[in-house]
C-alpha positions in Angstrom: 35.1 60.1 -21.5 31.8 58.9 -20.3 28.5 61.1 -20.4 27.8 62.1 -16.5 24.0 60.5 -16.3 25.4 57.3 -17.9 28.1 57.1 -15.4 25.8 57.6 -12.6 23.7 55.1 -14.3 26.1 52.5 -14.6 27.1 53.2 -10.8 23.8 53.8 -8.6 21.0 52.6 -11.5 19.5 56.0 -11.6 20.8 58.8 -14.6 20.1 61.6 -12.2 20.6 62.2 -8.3 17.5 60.9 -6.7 15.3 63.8 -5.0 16.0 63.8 -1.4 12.7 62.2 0.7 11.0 65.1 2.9 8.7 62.5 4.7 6.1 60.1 3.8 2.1 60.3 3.5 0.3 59.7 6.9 -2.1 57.8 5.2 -1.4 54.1 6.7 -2.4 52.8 3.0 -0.6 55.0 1.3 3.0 55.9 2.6 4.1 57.7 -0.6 7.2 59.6 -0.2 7.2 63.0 -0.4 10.6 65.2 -1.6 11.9 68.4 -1.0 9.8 71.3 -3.1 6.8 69.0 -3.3 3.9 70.2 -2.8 1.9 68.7 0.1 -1.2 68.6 2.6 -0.6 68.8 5.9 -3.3 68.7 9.0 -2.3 68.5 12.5 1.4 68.4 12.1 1.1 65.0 9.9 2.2 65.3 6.1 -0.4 63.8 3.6 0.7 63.3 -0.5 -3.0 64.5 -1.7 -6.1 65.9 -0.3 -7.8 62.3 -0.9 -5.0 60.8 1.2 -6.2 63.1 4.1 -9.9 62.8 3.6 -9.5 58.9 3.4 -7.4 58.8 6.4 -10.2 61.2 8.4 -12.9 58.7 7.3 -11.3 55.6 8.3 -10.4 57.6 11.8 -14.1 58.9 12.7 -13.0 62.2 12.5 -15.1 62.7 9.5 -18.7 61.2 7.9 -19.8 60.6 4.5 -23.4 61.7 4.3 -26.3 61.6 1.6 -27.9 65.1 1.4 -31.3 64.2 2.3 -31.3 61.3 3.9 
């Protein structure tokens, strides 16, 4: 008898059931795919993998400015 993760191995290429996919990041570069039970940003109904995803994604947009303090 064959150990389970090496018989899934040997039959889908992965030892353990894959996580099932949630959504993806919102970012246009990014696109990660986010699973169930991750943990995730989220601003105006659109998922984002990382607060830098959604900052970079409200920069490129106009909807936010990156500013020198002082100048």
């Amino acid at each position: 008898m064959m150990h389970p993760a090496i018989e899934r191995t040997m039959m889908t290429g992965y030892p353990y059931p894959e996580p099932a996919v949630f959504d993806r990041c919102a970012n246009d570069k990014c696109k990660e795919e986010i699973h169930y039970k991750d943990e995730f940003v989220e601003h105006a109904g659109h998922p984002y993998c990382c607060k830098e995803c959604l900052v970079e994604q409200m920069l490129e947009e106009g909807n936010a400015s990156l500013v020198v303090a002082g100048e």
